[in-house]
VOGU-3710 file (C-alpha; in Angstrom, 3 decimals, decimal comma):
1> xxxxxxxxxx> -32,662/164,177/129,367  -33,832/164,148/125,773  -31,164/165,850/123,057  -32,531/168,642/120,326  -34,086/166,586/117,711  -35,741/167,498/114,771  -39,855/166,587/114,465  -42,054/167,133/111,706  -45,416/168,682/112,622  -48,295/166,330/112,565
11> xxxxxxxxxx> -50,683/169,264/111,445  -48,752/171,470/109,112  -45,530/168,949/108,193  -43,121/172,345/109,342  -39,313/171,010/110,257  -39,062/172,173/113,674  -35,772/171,459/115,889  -37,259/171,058/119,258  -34,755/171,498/121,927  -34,031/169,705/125,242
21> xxxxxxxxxx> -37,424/170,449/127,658  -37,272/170,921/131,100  -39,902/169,298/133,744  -42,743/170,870/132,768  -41,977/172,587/129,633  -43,339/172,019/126,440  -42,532/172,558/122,544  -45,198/173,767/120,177  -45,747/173,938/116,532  -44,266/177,764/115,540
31> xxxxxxxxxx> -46,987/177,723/112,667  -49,808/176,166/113,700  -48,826/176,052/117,596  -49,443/172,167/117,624  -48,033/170,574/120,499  -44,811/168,403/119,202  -43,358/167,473/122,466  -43,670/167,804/126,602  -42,033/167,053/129,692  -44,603/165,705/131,826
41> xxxxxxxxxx> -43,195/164,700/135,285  -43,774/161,116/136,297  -45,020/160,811/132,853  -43,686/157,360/132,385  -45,213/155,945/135,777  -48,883/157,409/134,628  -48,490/155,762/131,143  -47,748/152,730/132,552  -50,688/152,595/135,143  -53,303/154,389/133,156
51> xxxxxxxxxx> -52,802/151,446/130,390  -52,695/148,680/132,843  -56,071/149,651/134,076  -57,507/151,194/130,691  -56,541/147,502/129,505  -58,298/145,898/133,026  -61,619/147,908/131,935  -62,085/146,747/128,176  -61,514/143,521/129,255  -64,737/144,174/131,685
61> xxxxxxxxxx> -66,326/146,178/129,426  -66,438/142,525/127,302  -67,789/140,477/130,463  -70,902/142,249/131,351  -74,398/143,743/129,279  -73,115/147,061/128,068  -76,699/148,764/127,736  -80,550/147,317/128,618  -83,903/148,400/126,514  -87,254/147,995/127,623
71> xxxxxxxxxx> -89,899/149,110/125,868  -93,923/148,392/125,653  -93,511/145,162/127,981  -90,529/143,960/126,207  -86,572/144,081/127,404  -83,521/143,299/126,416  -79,903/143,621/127,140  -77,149/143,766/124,622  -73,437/143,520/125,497  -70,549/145,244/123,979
81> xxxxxxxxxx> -69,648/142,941/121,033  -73,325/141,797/120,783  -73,269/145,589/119,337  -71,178/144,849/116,878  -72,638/141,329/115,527  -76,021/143,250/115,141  -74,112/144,841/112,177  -73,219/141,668/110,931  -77,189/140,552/110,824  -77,740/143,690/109,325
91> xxxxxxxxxx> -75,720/142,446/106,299  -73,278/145,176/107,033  -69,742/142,737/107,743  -67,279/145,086/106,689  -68,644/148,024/109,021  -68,474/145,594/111,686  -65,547/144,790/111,535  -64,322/148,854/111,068  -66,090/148,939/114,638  -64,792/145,961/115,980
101> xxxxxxxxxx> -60,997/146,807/115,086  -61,370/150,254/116,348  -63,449/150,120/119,704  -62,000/147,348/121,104  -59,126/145,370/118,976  -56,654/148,057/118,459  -57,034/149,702/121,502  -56,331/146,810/123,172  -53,399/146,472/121,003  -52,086/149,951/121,543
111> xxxxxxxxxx> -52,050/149,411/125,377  -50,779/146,130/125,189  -47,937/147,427/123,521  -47,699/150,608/125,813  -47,652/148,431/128,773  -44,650/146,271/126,797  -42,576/148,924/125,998  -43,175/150,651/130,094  -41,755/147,425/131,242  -38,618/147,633/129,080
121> xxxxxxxxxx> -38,130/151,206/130,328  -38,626/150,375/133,873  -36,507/147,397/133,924  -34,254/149,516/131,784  -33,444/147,139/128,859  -34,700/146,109/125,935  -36,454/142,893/125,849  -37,500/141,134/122,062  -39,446/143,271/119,831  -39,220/146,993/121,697
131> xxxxxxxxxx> -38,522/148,800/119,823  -41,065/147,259/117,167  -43,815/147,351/119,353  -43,600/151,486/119,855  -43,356/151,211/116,559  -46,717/149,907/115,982  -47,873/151,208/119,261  -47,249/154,796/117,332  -49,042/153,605/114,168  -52,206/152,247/115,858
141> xxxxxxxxxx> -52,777/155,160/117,944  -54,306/157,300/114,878  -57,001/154,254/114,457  -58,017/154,632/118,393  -61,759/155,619/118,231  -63,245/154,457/121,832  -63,905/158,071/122,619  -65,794/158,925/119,544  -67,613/155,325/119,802  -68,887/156,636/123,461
151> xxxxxxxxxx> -69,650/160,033/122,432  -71,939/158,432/119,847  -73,239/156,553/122,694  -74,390/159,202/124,434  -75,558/161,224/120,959  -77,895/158,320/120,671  -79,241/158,540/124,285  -81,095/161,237/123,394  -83,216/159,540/120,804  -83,680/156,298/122,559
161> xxxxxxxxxx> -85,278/157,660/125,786  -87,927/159,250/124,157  -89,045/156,065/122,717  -87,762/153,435/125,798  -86,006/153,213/129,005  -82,599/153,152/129,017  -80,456/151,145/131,563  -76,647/151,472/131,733  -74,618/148,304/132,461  -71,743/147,353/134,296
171> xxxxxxxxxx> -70,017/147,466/130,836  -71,118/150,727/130,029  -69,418/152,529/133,171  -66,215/150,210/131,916  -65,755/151,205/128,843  -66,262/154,710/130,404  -63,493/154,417/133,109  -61,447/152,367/129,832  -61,761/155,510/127,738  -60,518/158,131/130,804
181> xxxxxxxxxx> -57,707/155,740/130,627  -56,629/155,765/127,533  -57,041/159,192/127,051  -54,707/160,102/129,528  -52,267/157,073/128,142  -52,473/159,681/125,043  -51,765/162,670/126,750  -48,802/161,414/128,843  -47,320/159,921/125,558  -44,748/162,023/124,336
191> xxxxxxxxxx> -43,218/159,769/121,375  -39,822/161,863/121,008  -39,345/160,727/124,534  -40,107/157,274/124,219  -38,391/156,700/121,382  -35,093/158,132/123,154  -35,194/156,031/125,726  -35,684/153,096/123,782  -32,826/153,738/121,506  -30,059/153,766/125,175
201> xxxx> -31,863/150,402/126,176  -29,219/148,103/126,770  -29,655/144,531/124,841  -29,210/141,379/127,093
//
């Protein structure tokens, strides 16, 4: 069971001493009603398997053409990171590599890490580097943006049917199924927790 610990609110920066939670219960921001902290039951088991298979679909949503255009007689298919060197044609390096790192780099890196640390919990010791790997795992998560890459995805949809026909690729229903994934990686991760188990990880 997780002690009272003091967190500082993401959204407001209040102090708040969040108490011990119960299965189930959570803690939440008394100013801004943020949510600091839950008990989630089997919430280490989901983590673990939702970032396994989050990390099992951006790896296929890399093998396979992501969308196909066709359009007057003329097609063409364009994979995932063929999207991003088009930015790099475009003379536009640095915004390619802003998309690169945060559609598919660090979210591979944040669930590598995830997937790291879950092992060290469920083998219940701490193996080289756990504790800095949440660490980083923690920092990367802010610079996560596959689900705002895929709802400008489907933004653009609109725009591009009315001028050609739009096919969805294998990669396209992977990075779909990746994003689900990671999404509920997020919302299963309660750091206070994580952290506190780390920290009574015994050291071989």
């Amino acid at each position: 069971m997780v002690a009272e610990s003091s967190m500082v609110c993401h959204e407001c920066d209040l102090l708040v001493e969040v108490p011990r939670l119960e299965i189930r219960q959570k803690a939440y921001c008394p100013r801004c009603n943020y949510l600091l902290a839950a008990n989630r039951p089997y919430a280490k088991r989901v983590v673990f398997a939702f970032a396994t298979s989050g990390l099992l679909f951006l790896v296929l949503a890399n093998a396979f053409p992501f969308l196909g255009f066709s359009a007057k007689g003329q097609e063409r298919t364009v994979t995932l990171l063929q999207s991003v060197g088009i930015l790099v044609t475009e003379n536009l390096p640095l915004l390619a590599a802003v998309v690169f790192a945060s559609i598919i780099a660090i979210p591979a890196m944040f669930l590598i890490s995830i997937i790291y640390v879950s092992f060290s919990l469920a083998n219940e010791r701490s193996y080289p580097g756990t504790r800095k790997t949440l660490r980083w795992a923690v920092l990367l998560l802010p610079w996560s943006m596959a689900e705002i890459f895929l709802i400008g995805i489907l933004v653009s949809f609109t725009k591009i049917v009315t001028i050609a026909d739009v096919a969805l690729g294998a990669s396209f229903w992977s990075y779909v199924l990746f994003t689900i994934c990671i999404t509920v990686v997020v919302l299963h991760l309660d750091k206070r927790e994580l952290w506190e188990h780390v920290e009574l990880l015994r050291h071989d």
